[in-house]
Each structure stands twice: as structure tokens, then as C-alpha cells.
C-alpha positions in Angstrom: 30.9 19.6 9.4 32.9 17.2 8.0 31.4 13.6 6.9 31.9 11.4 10.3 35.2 8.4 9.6 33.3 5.4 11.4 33.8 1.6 11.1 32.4 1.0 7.9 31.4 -1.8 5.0 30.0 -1.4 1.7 28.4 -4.3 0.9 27.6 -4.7 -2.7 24.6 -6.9 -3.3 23.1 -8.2 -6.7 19.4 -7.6 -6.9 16.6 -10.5 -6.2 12.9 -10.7 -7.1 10.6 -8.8 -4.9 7.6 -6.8 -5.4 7.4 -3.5 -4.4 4.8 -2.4 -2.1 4.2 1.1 -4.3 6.2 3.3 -6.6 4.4 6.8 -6.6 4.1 8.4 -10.0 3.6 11.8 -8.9 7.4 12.1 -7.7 10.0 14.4 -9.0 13.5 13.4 -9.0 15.2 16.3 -7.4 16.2 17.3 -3.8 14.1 19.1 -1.7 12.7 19.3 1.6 10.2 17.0 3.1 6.4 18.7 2.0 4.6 16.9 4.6 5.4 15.0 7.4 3.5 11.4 7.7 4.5 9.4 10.3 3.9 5.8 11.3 4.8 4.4 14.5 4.6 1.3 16.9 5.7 0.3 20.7 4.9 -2.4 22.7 5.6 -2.5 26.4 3.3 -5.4 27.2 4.3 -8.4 26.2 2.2 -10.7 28.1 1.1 -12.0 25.0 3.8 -12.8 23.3 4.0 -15.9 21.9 7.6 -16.6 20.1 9.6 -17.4 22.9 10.2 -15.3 25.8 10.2 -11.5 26.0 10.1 -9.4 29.2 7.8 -6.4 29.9 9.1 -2.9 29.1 7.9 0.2 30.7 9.4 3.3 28.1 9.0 2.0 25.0 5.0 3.7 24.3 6.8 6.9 25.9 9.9 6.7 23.6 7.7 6.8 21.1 5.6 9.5 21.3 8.6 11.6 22.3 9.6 10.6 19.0 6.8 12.4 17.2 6.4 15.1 19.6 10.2 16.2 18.9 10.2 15.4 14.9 6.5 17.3 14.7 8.1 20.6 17.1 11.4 20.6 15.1 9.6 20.5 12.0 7.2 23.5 13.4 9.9 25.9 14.4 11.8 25.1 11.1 9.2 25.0 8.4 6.1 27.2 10.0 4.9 26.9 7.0 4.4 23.0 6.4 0.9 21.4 6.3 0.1 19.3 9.5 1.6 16.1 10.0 -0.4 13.0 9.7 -0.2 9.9 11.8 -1.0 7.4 9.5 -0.5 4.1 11.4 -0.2 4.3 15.4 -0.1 1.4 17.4 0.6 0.5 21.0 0.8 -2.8 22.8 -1.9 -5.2 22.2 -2.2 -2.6 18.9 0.8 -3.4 17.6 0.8 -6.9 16.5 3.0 -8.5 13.7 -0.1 -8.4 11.6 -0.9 -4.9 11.9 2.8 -3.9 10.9 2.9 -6.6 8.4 -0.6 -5.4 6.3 -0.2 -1.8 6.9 0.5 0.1 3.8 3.5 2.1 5.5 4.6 3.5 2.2 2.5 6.3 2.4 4.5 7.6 5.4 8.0 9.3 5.3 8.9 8.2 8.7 8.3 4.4 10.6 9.2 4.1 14.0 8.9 1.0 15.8 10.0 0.9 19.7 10.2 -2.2 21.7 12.5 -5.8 22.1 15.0 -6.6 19.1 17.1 -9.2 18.0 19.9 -9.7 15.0 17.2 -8.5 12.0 14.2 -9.5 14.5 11.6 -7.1 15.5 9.1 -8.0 19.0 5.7 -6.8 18.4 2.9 -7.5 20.8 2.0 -11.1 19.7 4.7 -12.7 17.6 8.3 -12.0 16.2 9.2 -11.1 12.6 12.1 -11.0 10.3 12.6 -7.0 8.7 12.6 -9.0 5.6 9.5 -9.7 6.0 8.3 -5.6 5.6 10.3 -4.5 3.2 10.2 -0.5 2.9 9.5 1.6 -0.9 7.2 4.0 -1.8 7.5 7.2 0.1 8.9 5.8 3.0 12.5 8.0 3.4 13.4 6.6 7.5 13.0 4.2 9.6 13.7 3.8 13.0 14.4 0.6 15.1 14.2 1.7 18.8 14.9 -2.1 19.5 18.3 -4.1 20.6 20.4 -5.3 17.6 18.4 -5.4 15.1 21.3 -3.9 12.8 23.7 -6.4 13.7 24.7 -8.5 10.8 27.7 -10.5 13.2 27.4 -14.2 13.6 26.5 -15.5 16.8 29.3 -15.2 19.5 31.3 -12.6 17.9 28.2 -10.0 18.1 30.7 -7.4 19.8 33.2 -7.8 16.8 34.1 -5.4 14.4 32.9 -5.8 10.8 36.5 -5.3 9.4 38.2 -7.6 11.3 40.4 -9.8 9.7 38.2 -12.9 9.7 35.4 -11.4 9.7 32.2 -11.5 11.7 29.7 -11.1 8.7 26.8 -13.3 9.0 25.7 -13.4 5.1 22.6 -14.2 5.8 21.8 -12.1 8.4 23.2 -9.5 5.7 21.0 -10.6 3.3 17.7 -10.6 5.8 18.7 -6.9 6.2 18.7 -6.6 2.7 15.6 -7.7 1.8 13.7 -4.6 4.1 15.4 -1.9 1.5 13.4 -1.6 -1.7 13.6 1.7 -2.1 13.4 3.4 1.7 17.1 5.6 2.1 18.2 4.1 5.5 17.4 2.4 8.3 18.3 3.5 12.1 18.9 1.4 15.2 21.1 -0.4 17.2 24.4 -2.9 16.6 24.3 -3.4 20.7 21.2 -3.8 22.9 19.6 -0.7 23.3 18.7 1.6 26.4 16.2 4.2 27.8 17.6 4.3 31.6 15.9 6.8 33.6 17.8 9.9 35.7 16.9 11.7 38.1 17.0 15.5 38.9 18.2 17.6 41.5 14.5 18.8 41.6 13.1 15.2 41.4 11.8 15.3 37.3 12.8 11.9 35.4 14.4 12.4 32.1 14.6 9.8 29.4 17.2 8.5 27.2 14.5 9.2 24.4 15.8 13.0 25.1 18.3 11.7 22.3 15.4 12.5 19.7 15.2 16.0 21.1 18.5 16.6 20.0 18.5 14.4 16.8 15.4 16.6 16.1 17.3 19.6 16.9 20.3 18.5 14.6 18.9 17.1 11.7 15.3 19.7 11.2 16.7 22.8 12.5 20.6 22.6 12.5 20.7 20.8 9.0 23.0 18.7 9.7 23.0 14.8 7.9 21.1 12.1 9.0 23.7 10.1 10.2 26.0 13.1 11.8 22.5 14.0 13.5 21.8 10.8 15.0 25.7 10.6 15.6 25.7 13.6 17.8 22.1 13.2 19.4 23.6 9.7 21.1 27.1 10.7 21.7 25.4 14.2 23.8 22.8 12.0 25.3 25.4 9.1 26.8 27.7 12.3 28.0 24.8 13.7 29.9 23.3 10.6 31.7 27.0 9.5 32.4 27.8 12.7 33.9 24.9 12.5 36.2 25.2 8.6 37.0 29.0 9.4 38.0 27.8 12.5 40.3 25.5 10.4 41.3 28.4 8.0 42.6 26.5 4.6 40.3 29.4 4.8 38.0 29.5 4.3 34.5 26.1 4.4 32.9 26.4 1.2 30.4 27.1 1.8 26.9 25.6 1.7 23.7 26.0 1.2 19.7 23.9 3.4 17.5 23.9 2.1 13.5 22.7 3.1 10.6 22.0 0.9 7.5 21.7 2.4 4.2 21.3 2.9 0.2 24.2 4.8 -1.7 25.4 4.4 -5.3 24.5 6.0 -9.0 20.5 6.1 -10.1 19.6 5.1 -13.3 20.5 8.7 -14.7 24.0 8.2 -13.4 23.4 10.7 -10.1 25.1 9.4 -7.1 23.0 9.7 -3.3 23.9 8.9 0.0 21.4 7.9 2.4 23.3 8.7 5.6 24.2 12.0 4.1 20.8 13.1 3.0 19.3 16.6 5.1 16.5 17.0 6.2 15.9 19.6 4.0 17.6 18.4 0.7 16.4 15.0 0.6 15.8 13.0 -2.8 12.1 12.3 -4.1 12.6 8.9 -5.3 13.5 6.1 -3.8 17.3 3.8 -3.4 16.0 1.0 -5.2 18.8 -1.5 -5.7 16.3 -3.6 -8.1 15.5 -0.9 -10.0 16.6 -1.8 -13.4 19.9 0.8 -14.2 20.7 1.8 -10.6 23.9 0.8 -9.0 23.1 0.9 -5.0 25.0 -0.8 -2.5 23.9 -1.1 0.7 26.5 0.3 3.8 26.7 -0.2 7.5 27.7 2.6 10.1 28.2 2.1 13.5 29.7 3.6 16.5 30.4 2.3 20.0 29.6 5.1 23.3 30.7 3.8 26.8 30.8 -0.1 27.3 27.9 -1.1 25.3 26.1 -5.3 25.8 25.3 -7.3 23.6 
């Protein structure tokens, strides 16, 4: 499969001070599959609680994200029978999953970190309070991260949130850009959404519900079992998931189900041995040991937006 031609924009970024979390010495610098899956993972549909500003209740987001793991874990099974069981390192729901229990957890022992609830431009809602990404930045192990969460990837200034990054002025909010930045010290990429997200129910013939979160069955699917690359897998697992449910909405005689704008944010450039990587081309099984530190003395990352538009997404 060919790499995917999507609006694009490399933006080149000169290092600033920040600690890393961890930097694990036992790590090889080659490609190879992941050993062991260790998985971290937040969602909050209560927000009763929440105290910075106002934030509605949800009702999918604890189910999106133990679909999550239950498709990563059974993609992984069928794949690599083989592989040692996966460990939950962090799981949090609702009144679980405060800022201050992502904040202090020591994520970088996982692979994967999910997090599933309200977004904003770089903002993530957890149970109690908001917080900038910058504010967890992502090293040691840590290869993925997922933002099931409205906008969070959207670098646009405010008002022109539905404009394309290459536009000629262009949208790009610098320091939105640079809040983005801040989350990368040395985790590959970052997945989410440039529009508001969705996870609209439909129903069956026979009466079952099914889940826009079916989209991790398939980016499962693509990405474990089907090797395809990170961003072609997540790609595909949206644009197959907004054909289903629009099929069925249309049959259904609603119309139209609304749109959305998956994105992906992410390290590519030369490591200090001159070896180039690409986040959003990585596999599943082929991915590199060490992590896209830009502020790694002798690297030469940059860090690049993709994004694609299904349907008539909101913003």
C-alpha cells in the first residue's frame, strides 16, 4: 500500500529545556515488534465534578475505552500467540481519572496511553479539572497515544478551526503548535481528532447497538494483523467505520451521519546515528526501540501533522 498523500505540514521546531520523564537503558536501537503490550488508559463520562468551566456528561466514553484494549489485546493474541500477557498499568475511569492521577502517573512504562472523554485545541477533560498535553509530556517507552477527545490536535487559531493548515494565510496558531510540542519527548506519535469527535450509536435490524469505537476493531485489525502503518491503519479504520454508520443512517432515512477529522501528530527526521524514522509509518511489527527525541542532542526530528476530513465534520 502506498504511503497515504494527505494535507500535510512539517513543522520544524528547535529544541527547549525539559526533563524527560525516563530514558530506559536496556533498549536496543533496531526495529522490531512490540515484546509486550502495557497499556495505560483513562475515560471519564461523569463530569459532575468538573470544575474548569462547563463540560456535559458522556455516556461511551468508559465503553470506548475498554473496546480499545479489548481489540488491541485480541489482535495482538491472534497475531503474536506467542507474546507474554499484556499489562494494564494505569486504568482509570470517572471520578478515577482525575488530572492528578494522569499528571503523576509514571506512563512511560506503557507502550500505549489512551485517554477517552471531552477535548479542546491541546486541552484534555479529566474528571475534576482540565490540562494542557504540555503538561504530560510522553518519553520512555511510551510508542502511542491516543486522544479519543474533540480537537485536541488542532493547532488552527480560533475562528478558522475548520481551515486548512496550507492555506495561503495560514491558520497556524504558534502557540497552540508549540503546546503540542511540548507532549513529544520522545513518544512516536500522537492520535486524535482536528474536528470534534463522535461515538453515535446504530441500531440493527435485530436490535444490537454498535459503536463508533468498532473503528478500533478495524484499526486493530489493520495495524496488528494486516501490517499495515500506523497512520494508513487508523486512516482506513475511520474512513470504513463513517461508510458503515452512513450507510445505515441513510437506510435508515436520518440522512447524513455528521462527519469527522481523524489526525495524527508525529516525530520523523534522522537520529543521532544519521537513521531516518517516521512515526506515522512505523508497523506494528517493525517499530523502533528508542524514542523521537527532538532534544536529544544529534537528532534532527521535526514534528508533522496529518489529517483527513470524512463526511461534514463540526468543529
Amino acid at each position: 500500500m502506498n504511503k497515504l498523500l494527505l494535507t500535510s505540514i512539517a513543522l520544524s521546531l528547535a529544541a527547549s529545556s525539559l526533563a524527560l520523564e525516563y530514558e530506559p537503558t536496556w533498549r536496543w536501537a533496531e526495529n522490531a515488534p512490540i515484546y509486550r503490550l502495557h497499556i495505560s488508559a483513562y475515560a471519564v463520562d461523569d463530569y459532575s465534578h468538573f470544575t474548569g468551566g462547563s463540560a456535559s456528561n458522556l455516556s461511551n466514553r468508559v465503553r470506548t475505552k475498554n473496546a480499545f484494549i479489548q481489540y488491541i489485546e485480541e489482535s495482538a493474541n491472534r497475531a503474536y500467540p506467542n507474546m507474554p500477557t499484556p499489562i494494564h498499568d494505569y486504568m482509570y475511569n470517572n471520578s478515577g481519572a482525575t488530572k492528578a492521577n494522569f499528571k503523576n502517573a509514571q506512563l512511560y512504562h506503557s507502550n500505549i496511553v489512551f485517554f477517552a472523554g471531552h477535548g479542546a485545541q491541546q486541552t484534555l477533560a479529566f474528571y475534576d479539572q482540565p490540562m494542557a498535553v504540555s503538561q504530560k509530556p510522553y518519553g520512555g517507552d511510551i510508542k502511542w497515544v491516543f486522544y479519543d477527545a474533540c480537537e485536541v490536535l488542532n493547532i488552527n487559531k480560533d475562528g478558522q478551526l475548520n481551515v486548512p493548515l496550507y492555506s495561503n494565510p495560514s491558520p497556524l496558531d504558534n502557540n497552540k503548535l508549540m503546546n503540542l510540542y511540548g507532549a513529544f519527548i520522545g513518544v512516536h506519535a500522537i492520535l486524535g481528532y482536528y474536528s470534534l469527535g463522535r461515538d453515535d450509536p446504530y441500531y440493527t435490524s435485530n436490535g444490537v447497538t454498535v459503536y463508533q469505537h468498532v473503528k478500533y476493531k478495524y484499526f486493530a485489525e489493520y495495524f496488528i494483523e494486516n501490517d499495515f502503518t500506523l497512520w494508513e491503519a487508523y486512516y482506513w479504520a475511520h474512513n470504513r467505520t463513517f461508510n458503515e454508520f452512513d450507510q445505515v443512517w441513510m437506510n435508515a432515512g436520518a440522512g447524513h451521519i455528521p462527519g469527522f477529522t481523524p489526525a495524527i501528530a508525529f516525530m520523523a527526521g534522522t537520529d543521532q546515528h544519521g537513521r531516518y524514522h517516521d512515526g506515522s509509518a512505523e508497523k506494528f511489527s517493525s517499530t523502533y526501540e528508542v524514542g523521537l527525541d527532538p532534544r536529544k542532542e544529534g537528532t534532527n526530528y521535526s514534528m508533522y501533522i496529518l489529517y483527513q476530513e470524512f463526511g461534514t465534520p463540526e468543529y
